[in-house]
C-alpha positions in Angstrom: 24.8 -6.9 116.7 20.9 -7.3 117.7 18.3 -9.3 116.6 14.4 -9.4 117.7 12.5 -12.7 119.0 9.2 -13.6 119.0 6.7 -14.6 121.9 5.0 -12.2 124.4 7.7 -9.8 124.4 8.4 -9.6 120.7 10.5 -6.2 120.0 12.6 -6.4 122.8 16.2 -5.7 121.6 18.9 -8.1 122.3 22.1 -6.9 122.5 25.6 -7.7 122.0 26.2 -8.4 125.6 22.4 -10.4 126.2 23.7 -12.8 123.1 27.2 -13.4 125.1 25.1 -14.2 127.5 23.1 -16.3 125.8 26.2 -18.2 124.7 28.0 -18.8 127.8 24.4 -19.7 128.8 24.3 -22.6 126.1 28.1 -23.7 127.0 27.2 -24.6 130.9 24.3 -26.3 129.3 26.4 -28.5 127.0 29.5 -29.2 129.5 27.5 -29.9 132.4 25.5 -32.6 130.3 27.9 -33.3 127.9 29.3 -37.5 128.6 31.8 -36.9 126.3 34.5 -34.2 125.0 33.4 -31.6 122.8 35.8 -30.8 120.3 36.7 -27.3 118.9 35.2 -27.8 115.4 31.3 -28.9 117.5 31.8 -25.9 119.6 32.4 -23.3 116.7 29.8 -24.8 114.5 27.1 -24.6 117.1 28.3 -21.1 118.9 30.7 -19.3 117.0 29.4 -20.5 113.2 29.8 -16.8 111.5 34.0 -16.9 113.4 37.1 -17.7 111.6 39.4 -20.0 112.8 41.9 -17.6 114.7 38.5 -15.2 116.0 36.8 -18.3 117.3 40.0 -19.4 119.8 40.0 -15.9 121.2 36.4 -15.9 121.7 36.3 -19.7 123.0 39.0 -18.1 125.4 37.3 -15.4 126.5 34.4 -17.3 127.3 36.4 -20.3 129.2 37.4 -17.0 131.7 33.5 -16.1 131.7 32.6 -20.2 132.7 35.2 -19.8 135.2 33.7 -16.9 136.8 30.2 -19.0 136.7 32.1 -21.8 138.4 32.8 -24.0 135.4 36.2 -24.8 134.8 36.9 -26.4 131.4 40.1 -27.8 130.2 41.5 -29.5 127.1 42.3 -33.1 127.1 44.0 -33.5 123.3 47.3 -33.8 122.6 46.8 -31.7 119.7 46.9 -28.0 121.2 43.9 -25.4 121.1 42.3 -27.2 118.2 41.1 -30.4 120.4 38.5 -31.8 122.5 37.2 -29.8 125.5 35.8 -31.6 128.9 34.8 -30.1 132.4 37.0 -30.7 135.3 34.6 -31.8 137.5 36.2 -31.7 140.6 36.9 -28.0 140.5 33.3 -27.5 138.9 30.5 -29.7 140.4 29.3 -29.3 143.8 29.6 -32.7 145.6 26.3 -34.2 145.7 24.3 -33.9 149.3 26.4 -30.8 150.7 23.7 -29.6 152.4 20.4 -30.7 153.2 17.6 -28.6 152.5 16.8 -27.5 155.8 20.7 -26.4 156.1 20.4 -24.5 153.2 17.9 -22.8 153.7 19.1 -22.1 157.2 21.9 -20.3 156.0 20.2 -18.6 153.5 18.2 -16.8 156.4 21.0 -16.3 158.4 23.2 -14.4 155.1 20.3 -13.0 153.2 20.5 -9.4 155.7 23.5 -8.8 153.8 22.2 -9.6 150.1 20.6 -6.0 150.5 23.3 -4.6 153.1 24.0 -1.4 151.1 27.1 -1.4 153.2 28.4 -5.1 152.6 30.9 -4.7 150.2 30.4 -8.6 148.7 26.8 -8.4 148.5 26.1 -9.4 144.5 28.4 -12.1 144.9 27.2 -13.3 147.9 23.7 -13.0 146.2 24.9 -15.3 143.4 26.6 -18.1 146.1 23.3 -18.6 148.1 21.1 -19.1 145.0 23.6 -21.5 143.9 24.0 -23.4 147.6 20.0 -23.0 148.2 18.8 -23.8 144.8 15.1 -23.8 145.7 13.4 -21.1 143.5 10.2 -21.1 145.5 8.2 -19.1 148.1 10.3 -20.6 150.9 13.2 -19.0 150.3 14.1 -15.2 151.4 13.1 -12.5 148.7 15.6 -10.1 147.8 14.2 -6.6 147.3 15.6 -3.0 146.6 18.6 -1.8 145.2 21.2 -3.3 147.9 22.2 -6.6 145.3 23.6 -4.5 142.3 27.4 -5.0 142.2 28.5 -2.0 140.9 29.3 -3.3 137.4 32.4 -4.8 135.4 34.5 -2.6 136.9 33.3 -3.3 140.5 33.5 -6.7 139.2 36.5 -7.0 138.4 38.3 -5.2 141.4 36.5 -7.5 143.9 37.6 -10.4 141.5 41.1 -9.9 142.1 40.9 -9.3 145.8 39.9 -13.0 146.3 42.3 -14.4 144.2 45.3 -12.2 145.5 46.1 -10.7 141.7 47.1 -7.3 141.4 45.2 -4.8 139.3 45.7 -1.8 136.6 43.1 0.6 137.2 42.6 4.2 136.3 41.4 6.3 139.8 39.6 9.8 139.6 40.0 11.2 142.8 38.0 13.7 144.7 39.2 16.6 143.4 38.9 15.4 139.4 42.8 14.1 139.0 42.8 10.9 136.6 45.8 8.7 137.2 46.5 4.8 136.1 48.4 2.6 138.4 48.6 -1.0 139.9 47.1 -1.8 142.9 46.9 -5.1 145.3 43.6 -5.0 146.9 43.8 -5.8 150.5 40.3 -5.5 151.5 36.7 -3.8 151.4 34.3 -2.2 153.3 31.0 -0.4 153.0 30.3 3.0 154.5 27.4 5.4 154.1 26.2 4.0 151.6 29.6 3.8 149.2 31.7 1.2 149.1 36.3 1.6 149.7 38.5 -0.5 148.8 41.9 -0.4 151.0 44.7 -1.8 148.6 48.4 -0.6 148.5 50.3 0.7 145.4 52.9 -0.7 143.2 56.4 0.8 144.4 60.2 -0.2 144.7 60.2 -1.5 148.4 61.5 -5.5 148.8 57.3 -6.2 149.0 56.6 -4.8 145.7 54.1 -2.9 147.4 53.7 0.4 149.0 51.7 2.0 152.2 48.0 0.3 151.8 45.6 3.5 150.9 41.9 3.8 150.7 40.1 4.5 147.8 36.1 4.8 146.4 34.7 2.2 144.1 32.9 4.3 142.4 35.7 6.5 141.2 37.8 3.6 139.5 37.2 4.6 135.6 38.6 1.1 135.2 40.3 -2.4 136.0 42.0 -5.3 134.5 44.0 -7.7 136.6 47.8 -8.1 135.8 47.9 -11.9 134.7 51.0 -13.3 136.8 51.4 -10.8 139.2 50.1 -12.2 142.8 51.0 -11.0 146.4 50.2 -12.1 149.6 48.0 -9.6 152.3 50.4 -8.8 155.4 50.1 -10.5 158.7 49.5 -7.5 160.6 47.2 -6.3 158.4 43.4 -5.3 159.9 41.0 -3.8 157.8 39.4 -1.9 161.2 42.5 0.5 160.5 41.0 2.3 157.8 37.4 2.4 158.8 36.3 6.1 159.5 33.0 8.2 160.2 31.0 9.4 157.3 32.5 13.1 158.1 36.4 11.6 158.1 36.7 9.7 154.7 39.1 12.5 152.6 41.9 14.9 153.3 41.6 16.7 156.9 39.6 20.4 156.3 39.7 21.3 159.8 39.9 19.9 163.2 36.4 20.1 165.2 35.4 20.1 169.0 31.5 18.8 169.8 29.9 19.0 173.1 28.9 15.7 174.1 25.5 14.7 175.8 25.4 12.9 179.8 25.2 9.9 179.6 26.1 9.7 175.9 24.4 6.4 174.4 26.7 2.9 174.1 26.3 2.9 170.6 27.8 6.9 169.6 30.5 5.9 171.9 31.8 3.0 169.9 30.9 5.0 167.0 33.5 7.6 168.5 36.1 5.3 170.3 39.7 5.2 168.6 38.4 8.0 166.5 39.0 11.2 168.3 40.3 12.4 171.3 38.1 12.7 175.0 37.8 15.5 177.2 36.7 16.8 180.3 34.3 20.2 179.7 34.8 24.0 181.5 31.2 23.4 182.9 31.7 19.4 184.0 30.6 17.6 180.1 32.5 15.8 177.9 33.9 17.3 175.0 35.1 15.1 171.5 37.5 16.8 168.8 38.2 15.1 165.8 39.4 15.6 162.3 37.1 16.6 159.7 37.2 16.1 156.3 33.7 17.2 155.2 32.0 20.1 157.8 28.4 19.6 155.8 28.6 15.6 156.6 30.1 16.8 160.2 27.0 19.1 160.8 24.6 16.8 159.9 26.5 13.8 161.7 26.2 15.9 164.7 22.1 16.9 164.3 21.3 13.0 163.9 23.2 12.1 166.9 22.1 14.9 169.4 25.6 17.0 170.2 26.1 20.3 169.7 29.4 21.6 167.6 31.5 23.8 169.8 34.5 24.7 166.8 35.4 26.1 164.3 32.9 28.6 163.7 32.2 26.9 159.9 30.9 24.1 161.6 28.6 25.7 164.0 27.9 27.8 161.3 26.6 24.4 158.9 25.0 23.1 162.4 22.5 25.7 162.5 22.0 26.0 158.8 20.9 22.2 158.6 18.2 23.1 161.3 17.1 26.2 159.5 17.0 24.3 156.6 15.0 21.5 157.9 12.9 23.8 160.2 11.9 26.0 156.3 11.2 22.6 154.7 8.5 21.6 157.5 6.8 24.5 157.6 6.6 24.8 153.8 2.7 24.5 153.6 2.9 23.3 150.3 4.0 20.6 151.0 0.6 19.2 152.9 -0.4 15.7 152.1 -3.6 17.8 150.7 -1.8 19.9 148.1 1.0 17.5 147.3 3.5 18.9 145.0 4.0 17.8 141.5 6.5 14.9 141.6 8.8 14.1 138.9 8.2 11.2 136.1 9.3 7.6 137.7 12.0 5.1 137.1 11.4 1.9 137.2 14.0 0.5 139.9 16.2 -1.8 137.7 16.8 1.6 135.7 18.0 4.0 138.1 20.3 1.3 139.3 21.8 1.3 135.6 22.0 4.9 135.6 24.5 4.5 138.3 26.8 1.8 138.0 30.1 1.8 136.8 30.5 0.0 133.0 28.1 -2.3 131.9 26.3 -5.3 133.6 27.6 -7.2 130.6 27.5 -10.7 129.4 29.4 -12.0 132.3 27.0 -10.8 135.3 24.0 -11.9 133.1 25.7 -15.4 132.9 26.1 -15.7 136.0 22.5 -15.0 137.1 21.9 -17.9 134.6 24.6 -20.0 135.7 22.7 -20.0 139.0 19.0 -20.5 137.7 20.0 -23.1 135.9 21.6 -25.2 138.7 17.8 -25.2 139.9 17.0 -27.3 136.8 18.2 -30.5 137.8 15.4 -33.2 138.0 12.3 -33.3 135.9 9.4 -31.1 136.4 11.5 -28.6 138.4 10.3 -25.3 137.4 10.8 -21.3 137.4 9.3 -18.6 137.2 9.7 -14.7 136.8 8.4 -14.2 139.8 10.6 -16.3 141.8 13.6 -15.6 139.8 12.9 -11.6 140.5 12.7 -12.5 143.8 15.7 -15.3 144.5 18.1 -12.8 142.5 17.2 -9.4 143.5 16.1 -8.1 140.4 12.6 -6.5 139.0 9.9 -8.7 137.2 11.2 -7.4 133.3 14.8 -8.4 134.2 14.0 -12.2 135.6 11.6 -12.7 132.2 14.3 -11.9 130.3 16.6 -14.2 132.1 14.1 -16.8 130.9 13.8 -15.5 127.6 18.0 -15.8 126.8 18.0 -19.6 128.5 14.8 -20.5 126.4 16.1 -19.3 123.6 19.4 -20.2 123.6 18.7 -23.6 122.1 21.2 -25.5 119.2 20.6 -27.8 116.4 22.7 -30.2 117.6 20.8 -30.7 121.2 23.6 -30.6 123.7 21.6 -28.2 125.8 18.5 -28.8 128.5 15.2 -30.5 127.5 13.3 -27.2 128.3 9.8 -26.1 128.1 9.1 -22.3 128.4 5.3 -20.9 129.0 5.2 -17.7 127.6 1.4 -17.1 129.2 3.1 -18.2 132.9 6.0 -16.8 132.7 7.7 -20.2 134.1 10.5 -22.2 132.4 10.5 -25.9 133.3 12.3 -28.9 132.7 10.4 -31.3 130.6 12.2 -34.8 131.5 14.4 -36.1 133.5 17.0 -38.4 131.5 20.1 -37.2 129.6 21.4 -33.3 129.8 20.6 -31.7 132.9 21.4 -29.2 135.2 24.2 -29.7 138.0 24.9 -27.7 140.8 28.5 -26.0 140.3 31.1 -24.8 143.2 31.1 -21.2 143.7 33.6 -19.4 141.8 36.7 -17.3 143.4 34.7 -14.0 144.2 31.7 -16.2 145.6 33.4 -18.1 148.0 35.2 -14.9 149.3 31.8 -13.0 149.9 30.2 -16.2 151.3 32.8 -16.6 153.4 33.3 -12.7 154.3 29.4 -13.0 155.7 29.7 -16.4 157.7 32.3 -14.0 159.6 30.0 -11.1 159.3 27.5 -13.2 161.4 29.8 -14.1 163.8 30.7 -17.7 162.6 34.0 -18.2 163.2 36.9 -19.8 160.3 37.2 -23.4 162.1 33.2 -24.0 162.5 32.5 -27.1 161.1 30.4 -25.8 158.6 32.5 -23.6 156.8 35.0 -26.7 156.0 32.1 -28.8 154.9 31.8 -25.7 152.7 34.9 -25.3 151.3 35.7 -28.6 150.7 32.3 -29.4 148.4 31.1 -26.0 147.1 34.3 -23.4 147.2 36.5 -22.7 145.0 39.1 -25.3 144.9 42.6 -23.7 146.2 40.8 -20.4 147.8 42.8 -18.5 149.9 41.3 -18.1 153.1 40.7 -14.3 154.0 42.5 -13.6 157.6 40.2 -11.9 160.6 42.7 -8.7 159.8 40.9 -8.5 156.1 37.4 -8.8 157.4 35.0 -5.9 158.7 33.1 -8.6 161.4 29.7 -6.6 161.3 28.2 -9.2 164.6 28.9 -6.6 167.5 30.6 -8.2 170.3 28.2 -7.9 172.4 25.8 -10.0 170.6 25.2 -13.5 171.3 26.1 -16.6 168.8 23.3 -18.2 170.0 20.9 -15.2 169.9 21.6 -15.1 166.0 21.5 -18.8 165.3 17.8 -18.7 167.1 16.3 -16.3 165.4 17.3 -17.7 161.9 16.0 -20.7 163.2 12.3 -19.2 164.0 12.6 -17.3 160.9 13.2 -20.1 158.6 11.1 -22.7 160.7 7.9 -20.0 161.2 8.6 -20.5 164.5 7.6 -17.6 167.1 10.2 -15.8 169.2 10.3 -15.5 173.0 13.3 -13.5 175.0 13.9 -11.1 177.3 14.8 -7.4 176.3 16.3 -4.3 177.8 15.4 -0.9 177.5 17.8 1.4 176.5 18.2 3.3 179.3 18.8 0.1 181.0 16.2 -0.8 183.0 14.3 -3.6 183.9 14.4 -6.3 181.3 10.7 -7.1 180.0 9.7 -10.5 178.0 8.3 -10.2 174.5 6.9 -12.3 172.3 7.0 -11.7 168.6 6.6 -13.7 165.4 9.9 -13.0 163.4 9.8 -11.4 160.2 13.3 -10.8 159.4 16.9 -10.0 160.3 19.0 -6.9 159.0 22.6 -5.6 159.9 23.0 -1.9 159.5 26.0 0.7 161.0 27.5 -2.7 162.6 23.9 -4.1 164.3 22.1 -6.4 163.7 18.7 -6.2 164.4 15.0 -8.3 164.3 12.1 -7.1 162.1 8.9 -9.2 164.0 5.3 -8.5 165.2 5.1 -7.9 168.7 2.3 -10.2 169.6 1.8 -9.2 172.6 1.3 -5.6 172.1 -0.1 -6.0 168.5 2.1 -3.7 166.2 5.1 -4.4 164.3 8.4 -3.5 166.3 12.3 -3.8 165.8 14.5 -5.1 168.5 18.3 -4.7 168.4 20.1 -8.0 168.8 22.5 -7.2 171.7 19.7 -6.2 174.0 18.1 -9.1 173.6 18.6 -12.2 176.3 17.3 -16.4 176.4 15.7 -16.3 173.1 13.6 -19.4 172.4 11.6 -20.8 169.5 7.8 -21.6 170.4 5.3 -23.4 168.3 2.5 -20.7 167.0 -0.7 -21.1 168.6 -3.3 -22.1 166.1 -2.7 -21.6 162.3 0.3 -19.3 161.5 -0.7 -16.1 159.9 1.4 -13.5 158.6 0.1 -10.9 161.1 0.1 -7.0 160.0 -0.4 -3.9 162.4 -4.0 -3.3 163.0 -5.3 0.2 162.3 -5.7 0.9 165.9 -2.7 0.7 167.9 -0.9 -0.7 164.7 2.8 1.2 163.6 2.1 4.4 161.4 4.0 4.7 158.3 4.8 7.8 156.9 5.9 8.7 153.2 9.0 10.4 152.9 10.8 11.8 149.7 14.3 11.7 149.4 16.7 14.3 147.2 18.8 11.4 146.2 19.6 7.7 147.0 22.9 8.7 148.7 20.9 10.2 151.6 17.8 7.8 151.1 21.5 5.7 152.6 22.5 7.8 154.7 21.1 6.8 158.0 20.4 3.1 159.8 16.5 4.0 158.9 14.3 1.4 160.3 12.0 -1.0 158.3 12.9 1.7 155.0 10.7 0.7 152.1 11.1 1.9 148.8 8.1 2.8 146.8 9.7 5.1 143.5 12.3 6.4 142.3 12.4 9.7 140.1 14.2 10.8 137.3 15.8 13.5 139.1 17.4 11.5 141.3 15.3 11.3 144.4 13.4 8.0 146.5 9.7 8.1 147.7 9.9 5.8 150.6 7.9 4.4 153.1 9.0 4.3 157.1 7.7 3.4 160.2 6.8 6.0 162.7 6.8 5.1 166.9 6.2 8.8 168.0 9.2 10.2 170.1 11.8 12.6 168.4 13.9 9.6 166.7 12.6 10.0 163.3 11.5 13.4 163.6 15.7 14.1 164.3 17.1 12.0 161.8 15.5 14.0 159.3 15.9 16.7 160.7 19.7 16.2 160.2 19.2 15.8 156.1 18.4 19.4 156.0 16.1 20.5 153.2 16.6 16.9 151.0 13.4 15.1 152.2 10.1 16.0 151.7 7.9 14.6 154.6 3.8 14.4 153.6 2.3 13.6 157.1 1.6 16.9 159.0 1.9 15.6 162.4 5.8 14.4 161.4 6.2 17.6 160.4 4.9 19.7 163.2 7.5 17.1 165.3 10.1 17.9 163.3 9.7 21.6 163.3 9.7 21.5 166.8 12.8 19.8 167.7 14.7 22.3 165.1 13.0 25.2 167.1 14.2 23.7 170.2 17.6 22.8 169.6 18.2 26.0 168.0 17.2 28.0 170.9 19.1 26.4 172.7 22.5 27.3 171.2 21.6 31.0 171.5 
């Protein structure tokens, strides 16, 4: 089923799923405005005309599950049965009014958005949805979502995090890593990001007195498919803890082999809570440390072990992969023809929203389009307020084409019998806006089950604890009504310990305020502390730190500091006129252009400042990263081997010579 429209983009196809969308669209439109019940014989004429009777209840219940998952819950109040009159229960579907003020919201906006884009934050399309819907502000104020780190994985994906937060079990069908397709029923415990992918821990249906067997880890993206079992509930054991089943890159799998490193004096703070709890320590024949670990992946092992500066010492496989990765790398830097002046012929592009589609598992669908509009329309409240495709693109994390067509199916999704919103859409601006103010209008809903789970999975993420005032005030007006609260054990807390509240909660507060930043900061090698002064830019959480994204005003260039080495931050007012202050061509931060084989290693690394400029059809990423000198970048990667194609010759010549280097070394 497709139709064409008219306007500025006549042709573009609409399909079954964009005119689901449109529907659901046009029902949250007509409850939330709606002072009176809508009965079943209204509703099918306006949405449903070409249904019979019997095709229009299944499809009217359908959608009531897909307005639940927008955060509209809508129940019947005749005494008649199905065939009746149909109102919204408020209370578990409006916001209460004044939850936060707009400052709040915004604050908290800031201090989540890092994980909207978090590739390794499990919750992070939901948690995309939730803030548009608590800070409803479509404007340039509020943080801009870019890059592929919002797409949710699809229906599937969907559907599985769905029934984590509301504690139903689930049928899937699971391909595991060696190809074996098997149904079963699963009770999600809890997920986690890593490398990149995304697990789910959840334990299997079995005979015990729990219902449930030994909790297991599996890969979203090998679940074929998922429907919850309707009924069938079960509660996440106390002494569960989802920092159990968190692994290196290397360890994810059945064990291969069981591998020694050499480990480098003093080994850095941050490998050694990478390594802690998984492995086993030792004292070296010649006074070093040594590390042995299981292994189920020696290529991931190898390169692991380039990128973090140790040297394999067993089995001979592994030292084997070791020195091919530097070989590799070594070949791919010295390939002259690969000189920024004879650049090689580069694949056709993708536009970004396509290779995401390429990738997901099952279809966006109706549902996750709704929901985008279930959230741009709560911004549609008083008259005047308007969007655009711009801001849209930018509030939900999607391209330019996408957010006009978001306008496109509210615009158009207009009925004879007006029970939908007074708006006015400017094909020439791109902009949808709400012509007056009096009768139907748009109200801010509660976040459905899913939402309030990942907005409540990243207020722990940021180290804000269950009992903080502020997560009650939002539970109690925005979540979910009945929500089961997600225990510490379920959580992966991303904050490091050794970062402070405070430190956090101050730089959301210069980012949000355009304040400027002052603080101490410690080098790594832990000497003397030295005062910056930067103007904040943004916040990020990768591999478990967080980190600030600011320009060093002091030494003129744009610079990142990690959170937990950072002391007495304070807010200052900006001297003068705020600009928005870029690195200078002299003694600015070079940025180098760097081609990726494939998104999985574009990833693959905690890469600093990583901007993504194409994507081509054979699956690699041209990107853009900041280059500080030293042999950080230049061994990072050096570690992916012959997948990255590096254009500056200078990042080149330093990566060629750390490969020579390390490799005469193990000679």
């Amino acid at each position: 089923m497709s139709r064409e429209h008219g306007g500025e983009d006549a042709g573009e196809r609409i399909t079954r799923d964009d005119e689901r969308a449109r529907r659901i669209a046009g029902l949250l439109m007509a409850f939330s405005g709606s002072r009176r019940p809508l009965s079943s014989d209204e509703i099918r004429g306006v949405y449903y005309p070409e249904l019979s009777s019997e095709s229009f209840r299944r499809a009217f219940g359908r959608d009531r599950e897909a307005l639940a998952q927008c955060g509209m819950v809508v129940r019947n109040v005749s005494q008649s049965g199905e065939d009746g009159s149909w109102v919204v229960d408020e209370q578990r579907t409006f916001a209460e009014p004044s939850v936060l003020l707009p400052e709040e919201a915004l604050t908290l906006d800031v201090a989540c958005a890092p994980l909207v884009t978090d590739p390794d934050f499990p919750y992070r399309s939901d948690l995309r949805l939730a803030l548009a819907k608590l800070d409803r502000h479509f404007g340039s104020a509020t943080p801009v979502y870019v890059g592929g780190g919002a797409e949710g994985g699809g229906s599937v994906a969907r559907e599985l995090l769905e029934c984590l937060a509301a504690r139903t079990a689930v049928r899937v069908t699971y391909v595991d890593a060696r190809g074996r397709e098997s149904a079963r029923v699963l009770a999600p415990y809890g997920s986690f990001g890593l490398n990149g992918n995304t697990y789910v821990v959840a334990a299997g249906e079995d005979a015990t007195e729990t219902g449930w067997g030994r909790p297991l880890t599996y890969r979203l993206d090998r679940f074929k498919s998922a429907r919850r079992v309707d009924g069938r509930t079960y509660q996440v054991p106390e002494d569960f803890c989802l920092r159990d089943f968190l692994k290196l890159p290397f360890q994810a799998g059945p064990t291969v082999a069981t591998c020694s490193f050499s480990l480098p004096s003093p080994l850095a703070p941050e490998l050694r809570e990478q390594m802690e709890g998984r492995g086993t320590w030792a004292d070296g024949v010649d006074g070093g440390r040594t590390w042995t670990s299981d292994v189920s992946d020696l290529g991931l092992a190898a390169s692991w072990a380039v990128a973090s500066d140790i040297v394999p010492l067993a089995p001979k496989a592994l030292v084997s992969r070791w020195r091919q990765v530097f070989e590799e790398a070594l070949d791919a830097a010295r390939d002259t023809s690969r000189d920024p002046d004879r650049p090689s012929p580069r694949p056709p592009l993708k536009t970004a929203r396509t290779a995401r589609h390429a990738k997901r598992m099952g279809r966006k669908g109706g549902i996750d389009e709704a929901r985008e509009l279930a959230a741009l329309l709560g911004a549609l409240s008083r008259q005047g307020d308007q969007v655009s495709a711009s801001s849209v693109a930018a509030r939900l994390g999607c391209d330019v084409n996408h957010a006009r067509h978001l306008l496109m199916l509210v615009a158009t999704s207009w009925d004879e019998e007006q029970l939908n919103l007074p708006l006015a859409y400017d094909e020439g601006d791109d902009t949808l806006t709400l012509a007056f103010g009096g009768g139907v209008r748009g109200r801010q809903l509660r976040l459905s089950l899913s939402e309030t789970y990942a907005l409540l999975a990243a207020l722990d993420s940021i180290g804000v604890d269950g009992d903080d005032p502020i997560v009650a005030r939002l539970r109690e007006s925005v979540g979910a009504i009945g929500h089961p609260s997600p225990s510490s054990g379920e959580l992966d807390r991303a904050m490091s310990p050794n970062v402070s509240g405070t430190t956090y909660e101050t730089c959301v507060r210069a980012i949000a305020d355009g304040m400027w930043l002052s603080f101490t900061y410690a080098a790594a090698s832990g000497g003397t502390s030295l005062t910056r002064k930067v103007a904040p830019q943004a916040l990020r959480s990768s591999d478990g730190r967080w980190y600030l994204d600011g320009f060093d005003l002091v030494r003129g260039g744009e610079r990142t500091f990690r959170l937990d080495r950072m002391g007495t931050p304070q807010c200052e007012t900006p001297e003068g006129r705020r600009s928005s202050p870029t690195a200078a061509a002299d003694g600015g931060t070079k940025r180098v252009v760097v081609r990726f084989s494939s998104d999985a290693l574009a990833r693959s690394r905690n890469w600093n400042d990583l901007t993504v400029l194409a994507r081509g059809e054979d699956g690699s990423v041209t990107t853009s990263l900041p280059w500080y000198g030293g042999t950080w970048l230049a061994r990072n990667l050096a570690s992916c081997g012959s997948g990255v194609v590096v254009e500056d010759a200078g990042l080149r010549e330093a990566i060629a010579d750390y490969c020579v280097a390390q490799l005469s070394k193990a000679r």
